[in-house]
C-alpha positions in Angstrom: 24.1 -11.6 18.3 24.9 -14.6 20.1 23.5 -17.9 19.4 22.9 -18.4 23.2 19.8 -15.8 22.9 18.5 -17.8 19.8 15.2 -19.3 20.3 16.0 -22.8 22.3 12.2 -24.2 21.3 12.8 -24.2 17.3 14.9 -26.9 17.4 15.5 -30.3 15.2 15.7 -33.7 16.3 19.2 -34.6 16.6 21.2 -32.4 19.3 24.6 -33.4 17.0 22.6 -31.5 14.1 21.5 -29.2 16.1 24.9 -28.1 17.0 26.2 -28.1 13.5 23.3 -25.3 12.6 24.8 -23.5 15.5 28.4 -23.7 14.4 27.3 -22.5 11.2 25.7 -19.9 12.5 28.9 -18.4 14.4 30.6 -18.4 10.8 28.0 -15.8 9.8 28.1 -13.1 12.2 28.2 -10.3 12.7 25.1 -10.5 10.0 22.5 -8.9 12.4 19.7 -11.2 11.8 21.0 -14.8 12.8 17.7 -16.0 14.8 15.5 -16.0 11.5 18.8 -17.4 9.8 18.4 -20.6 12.0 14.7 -21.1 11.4 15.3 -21.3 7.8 18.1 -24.0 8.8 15.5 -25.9 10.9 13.3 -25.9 8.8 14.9 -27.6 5.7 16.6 -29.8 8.1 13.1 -31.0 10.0 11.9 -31.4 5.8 14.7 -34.2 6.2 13.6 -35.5 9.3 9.9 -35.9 7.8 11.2 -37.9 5.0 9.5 -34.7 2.6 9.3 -35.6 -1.2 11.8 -35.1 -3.8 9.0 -32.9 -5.5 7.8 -30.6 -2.5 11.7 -30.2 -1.8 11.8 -28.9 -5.6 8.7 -26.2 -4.8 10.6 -25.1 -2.0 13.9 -24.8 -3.3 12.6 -23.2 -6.5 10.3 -20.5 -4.7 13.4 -20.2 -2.2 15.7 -18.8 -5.0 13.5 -16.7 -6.4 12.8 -14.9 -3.4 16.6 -14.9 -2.6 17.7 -13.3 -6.2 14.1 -11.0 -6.6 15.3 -9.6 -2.8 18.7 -9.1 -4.0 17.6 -7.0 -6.9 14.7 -4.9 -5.3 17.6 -4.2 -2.5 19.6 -1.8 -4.6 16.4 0.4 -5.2 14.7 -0.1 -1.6 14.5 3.7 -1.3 13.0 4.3 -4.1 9.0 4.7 -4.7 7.0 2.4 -6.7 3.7 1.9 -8.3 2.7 -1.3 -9.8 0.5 -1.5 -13.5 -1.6 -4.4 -14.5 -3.1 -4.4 -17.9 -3.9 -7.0 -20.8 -0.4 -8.1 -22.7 -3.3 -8.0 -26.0 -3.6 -4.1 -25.8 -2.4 -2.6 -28.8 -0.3 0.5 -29.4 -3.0 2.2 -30.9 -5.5 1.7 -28.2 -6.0 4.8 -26.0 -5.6 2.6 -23.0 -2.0 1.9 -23.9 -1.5 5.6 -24.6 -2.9 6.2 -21.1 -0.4 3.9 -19.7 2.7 5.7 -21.7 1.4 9.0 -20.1 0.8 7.4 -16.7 4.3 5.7 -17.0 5.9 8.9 -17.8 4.1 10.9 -15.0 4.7 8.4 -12.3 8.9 8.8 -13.4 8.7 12.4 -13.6 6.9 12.2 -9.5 10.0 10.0 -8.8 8.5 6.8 -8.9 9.9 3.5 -10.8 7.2 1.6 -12.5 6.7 -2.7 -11.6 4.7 -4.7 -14.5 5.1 -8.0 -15.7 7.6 -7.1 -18.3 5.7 -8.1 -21.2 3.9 -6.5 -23.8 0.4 -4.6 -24.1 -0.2 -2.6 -21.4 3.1 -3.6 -19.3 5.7 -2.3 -22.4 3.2 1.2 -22.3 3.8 1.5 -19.2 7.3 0.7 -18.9 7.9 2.5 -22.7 6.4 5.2 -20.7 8.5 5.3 -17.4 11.8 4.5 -19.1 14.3 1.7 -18.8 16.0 3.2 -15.7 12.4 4.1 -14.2 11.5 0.0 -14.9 11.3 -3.1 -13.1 10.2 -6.3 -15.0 8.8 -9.0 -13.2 8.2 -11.8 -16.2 6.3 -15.2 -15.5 7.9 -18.4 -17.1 4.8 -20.1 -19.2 4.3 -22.8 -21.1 4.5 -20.3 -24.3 7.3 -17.7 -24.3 6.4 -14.4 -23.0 9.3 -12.6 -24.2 9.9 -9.3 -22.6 9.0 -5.4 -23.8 12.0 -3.8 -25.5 12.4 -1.7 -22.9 13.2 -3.9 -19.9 14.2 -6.4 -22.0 17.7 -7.6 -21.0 18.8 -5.2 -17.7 19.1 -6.2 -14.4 16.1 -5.4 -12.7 14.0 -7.9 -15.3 13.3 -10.5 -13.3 12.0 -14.0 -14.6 9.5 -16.4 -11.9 8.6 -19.8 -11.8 5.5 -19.8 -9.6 3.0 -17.0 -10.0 3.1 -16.8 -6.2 6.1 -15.2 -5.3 5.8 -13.5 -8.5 2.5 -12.1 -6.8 4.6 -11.2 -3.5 6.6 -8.4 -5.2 3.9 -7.2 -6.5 2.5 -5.8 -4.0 5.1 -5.6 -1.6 7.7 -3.6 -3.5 4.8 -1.4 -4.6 3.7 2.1 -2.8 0.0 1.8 -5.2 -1.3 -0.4 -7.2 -3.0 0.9 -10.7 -5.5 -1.6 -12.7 -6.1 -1.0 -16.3 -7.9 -3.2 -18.5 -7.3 -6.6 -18.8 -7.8 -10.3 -18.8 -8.3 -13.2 -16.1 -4.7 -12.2 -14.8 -5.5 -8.3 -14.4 -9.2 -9.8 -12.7 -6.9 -12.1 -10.1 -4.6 -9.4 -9.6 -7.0 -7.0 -8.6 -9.3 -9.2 -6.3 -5.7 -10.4 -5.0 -4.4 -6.9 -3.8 -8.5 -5.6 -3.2 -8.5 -8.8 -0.8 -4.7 -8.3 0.9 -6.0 -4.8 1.8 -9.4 -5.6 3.0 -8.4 -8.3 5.9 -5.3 -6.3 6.3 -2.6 -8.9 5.7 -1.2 -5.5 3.4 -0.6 -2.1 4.3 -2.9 0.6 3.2 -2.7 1.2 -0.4 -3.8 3.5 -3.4 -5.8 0.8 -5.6 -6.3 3.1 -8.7 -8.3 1.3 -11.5 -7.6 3.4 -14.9 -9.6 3.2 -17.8 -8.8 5.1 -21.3 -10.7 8.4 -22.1 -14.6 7.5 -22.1 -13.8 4.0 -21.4 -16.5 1.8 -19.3 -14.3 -1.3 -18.4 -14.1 0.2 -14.8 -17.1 1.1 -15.0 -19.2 -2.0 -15.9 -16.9 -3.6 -13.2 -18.3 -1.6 -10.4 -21.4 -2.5 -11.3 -20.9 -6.1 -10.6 -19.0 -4.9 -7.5 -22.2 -2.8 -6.3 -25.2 -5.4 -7.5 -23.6 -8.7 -6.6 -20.9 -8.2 -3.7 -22.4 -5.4 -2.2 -26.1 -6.0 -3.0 -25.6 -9.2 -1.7 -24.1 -8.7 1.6 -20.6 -10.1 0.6 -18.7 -7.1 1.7 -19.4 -3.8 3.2 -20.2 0.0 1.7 -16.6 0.8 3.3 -15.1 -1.6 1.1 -16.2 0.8 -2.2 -13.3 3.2 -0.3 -10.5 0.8 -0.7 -10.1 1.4 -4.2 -10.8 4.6 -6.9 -12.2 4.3 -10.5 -11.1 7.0 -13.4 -10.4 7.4 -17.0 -8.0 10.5 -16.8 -4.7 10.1 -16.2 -3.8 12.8 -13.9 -6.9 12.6 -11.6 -5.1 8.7 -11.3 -1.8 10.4 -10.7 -3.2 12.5 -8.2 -5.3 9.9 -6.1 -1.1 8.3 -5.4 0.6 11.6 -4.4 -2.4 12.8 -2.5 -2.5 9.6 -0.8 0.9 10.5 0.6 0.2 13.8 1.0 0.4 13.6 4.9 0.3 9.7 5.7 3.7 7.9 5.3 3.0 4.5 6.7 1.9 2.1 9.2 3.3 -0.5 11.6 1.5 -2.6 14.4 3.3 -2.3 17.9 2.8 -3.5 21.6 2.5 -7.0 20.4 -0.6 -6.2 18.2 -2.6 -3.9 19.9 -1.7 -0.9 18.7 -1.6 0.5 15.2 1.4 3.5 14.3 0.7 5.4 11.5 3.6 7.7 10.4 2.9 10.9 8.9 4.7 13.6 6.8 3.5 16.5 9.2 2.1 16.8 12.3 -1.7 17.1 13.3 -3.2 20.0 15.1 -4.6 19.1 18.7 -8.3 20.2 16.7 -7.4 17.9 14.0 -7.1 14.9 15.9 -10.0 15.7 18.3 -12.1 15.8 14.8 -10.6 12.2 14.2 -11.4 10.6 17.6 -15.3 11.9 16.9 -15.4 10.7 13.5 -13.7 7.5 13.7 -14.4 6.1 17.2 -15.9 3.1 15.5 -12.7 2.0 14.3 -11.3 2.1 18.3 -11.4 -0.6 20.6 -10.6 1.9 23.4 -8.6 4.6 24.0 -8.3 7.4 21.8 -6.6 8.3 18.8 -3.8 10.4 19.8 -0.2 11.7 19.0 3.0 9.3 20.3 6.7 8.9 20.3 8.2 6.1 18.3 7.6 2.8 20.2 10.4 0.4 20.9 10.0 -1.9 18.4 10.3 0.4 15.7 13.8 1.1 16.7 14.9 -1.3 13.5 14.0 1.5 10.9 16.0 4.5 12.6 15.4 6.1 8.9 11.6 6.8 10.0 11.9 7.5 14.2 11.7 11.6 13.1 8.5 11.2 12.0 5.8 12.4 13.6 3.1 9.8 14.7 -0.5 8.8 15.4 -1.7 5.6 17.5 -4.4 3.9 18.4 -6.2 0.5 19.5 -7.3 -0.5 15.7 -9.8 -3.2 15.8 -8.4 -5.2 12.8 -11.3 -5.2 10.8 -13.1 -2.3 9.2 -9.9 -1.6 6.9 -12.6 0.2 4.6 -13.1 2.5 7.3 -9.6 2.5 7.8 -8.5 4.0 4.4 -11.2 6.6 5.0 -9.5 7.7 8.6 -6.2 7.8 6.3 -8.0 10.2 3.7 -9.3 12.3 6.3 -5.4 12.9 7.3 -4.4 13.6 4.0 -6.7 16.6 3.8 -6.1 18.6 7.1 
């Protein structure tokens, strides 16, 4: 790339500076990504410019290396499935919800999937006791009282320590295919709402939300409750929003509601500058199959139909996925309950 096609209107106030970015920038190539590169460049530079304080320069250069290192880590395992566990660090190994999260830990390695939790102990070591070291990433949070981590992530590579809770968050959910919930504290609550929220206005991509109690437990439970007589009842969310998210005590049926959820559907990307939403699929639909979508779902479409495509342009950067077989269609960004439905009602033709 050559810095002459970099973006002339993200600039800083000094043409000499300016410059110097852009000699810098020459050093770097042929690194493919040089226009983002710069606005990183800018940016701490135009920090200078606004005279930023020493502590807001210390936030950003913290949460800057994390993000750095946790990218560099994830990077060796980007291929590779992953399902993220929240649960109480109090749960103790006799408590069938810790069993259930060694025998969910252990099914999600044997399906091929590595396990995320926050690398301490309770429901996080079940699960990654359950998974396996190699099957394990660790993503501990630094706190005013040590939180050591489980014995089984504890000192490998892909244990990973934060500062800030919010670009602990990030990888969370990003480097994660599904998200399961067990029972837990004010961190398992924010966690939830956090991902249930990300989903909902769509700043995520569609994603299993499991919510696993042990055998006969009523944690989940007792929870929807609230979720049904205050949010719902009280005209904070929609009925669609109940489909965003699945509540079991068994083990498998939770293993299931993952795989299944990939059963046919592989992914999603926006295109055409917004106004079109890709989703990629494992197989191809049937004319009849997607004739049945376009009458059931024609809420969802802001005109146009639903209908089979060829990879757009723009999604020429992840050559890995342009064999897949596709579905469009004019989204209207905002019933992302009725969303995950249209993607469940894929998954089963």
């Amino acid at each position: 790339m050559s810095i002459d096609h970099l973006s002339p209107s993200f600039d800083v106030d000094d043409e000499a500076l300016s410059q110097r970015i852009d000699d810098l920038l020459e050093e770097l190539k042929p690194y493919p990504h040089l226009d983002l590169i710069r606005e990183v460049l800018v940016t701490g530079a135009k920090l200078a410019q606004e005279d930023c304080s020493r502590g807001d320069l210390k936030i950003l250069r913290s949460s800057i290396k994390e993000l750095r290192y946790a990218f560099k880590v994830f990077n060796d395992y980007r291929d590779v499935p992953k399902v993220t566990i929240f649960g109480s660090s109090r749960t103790q190994p006799e408590d069938p919800v810790f069993q259930a999260a060694v025998e969910l830990g252990r099914k999600l390695a044997e399906d091929g999937y590595m396990v995320i939790t926050g690398a301490g102990e309770g429901i996080m070591g079940a699960g990654h006791l359950g998974a396996g070291r190699e099957k394990s990433f660790g993503l501990n949070i630094s706190l005013p009282f040590e939180q050591p981590a489980n014995k089984t992530i504890a000192g490998d590579r892909k244990l990973i320590n934060f500062r800030y809770f919010f670009t602990r968050k990030l990888f969370f959910v990003k480097e994660s295919m599904a998200v399961v919930l067990m029972p837990g504290g004010l961190g398992t609550q924010d966690e939830g709402f956090e991902i249930l929220t990300l989903v909902q206005t769509g700043r995520s991509e569609p994603t299993p939300i499991v919510m696993l109690d042990g055998p006969g437990g009523t944690y989940w439970r007792d929870w929807l409750q609230f979720f049904q007589n205050q949010l719902l009842a009280g005209g904070y969310i929609a009925a669609e929003d109940e489909s965003l998210f699945s509540i079991t005590d068994d083990v498998d049926e939770a293993r299931r509601e993952i795989l299944n959820f990939y059963r046919c559907y592989h992914s999603s990307r926006y295109v055409d500058h917004g106004q079109k939403l890709v989703l990629r699929l494992n197989q191809s639909l049937s004319k009849a199959s997607i004739k049945s979508l376009n009458e059931e779902f024609q809420d969802i479409v802001l005109d146009g139909s639903v209908e089979a495509c060829d990879p757009y342009q723009e999604e020429r950067d992840e050559p890995e996925l342009l064999e897949l077989p596709r579905l469009s269609l004019s989204f209207n960004r905002r019933n992302f309950g009725r969303l995950r439905q249209f993607i469940d009602r894929i998954n089963e033709f």
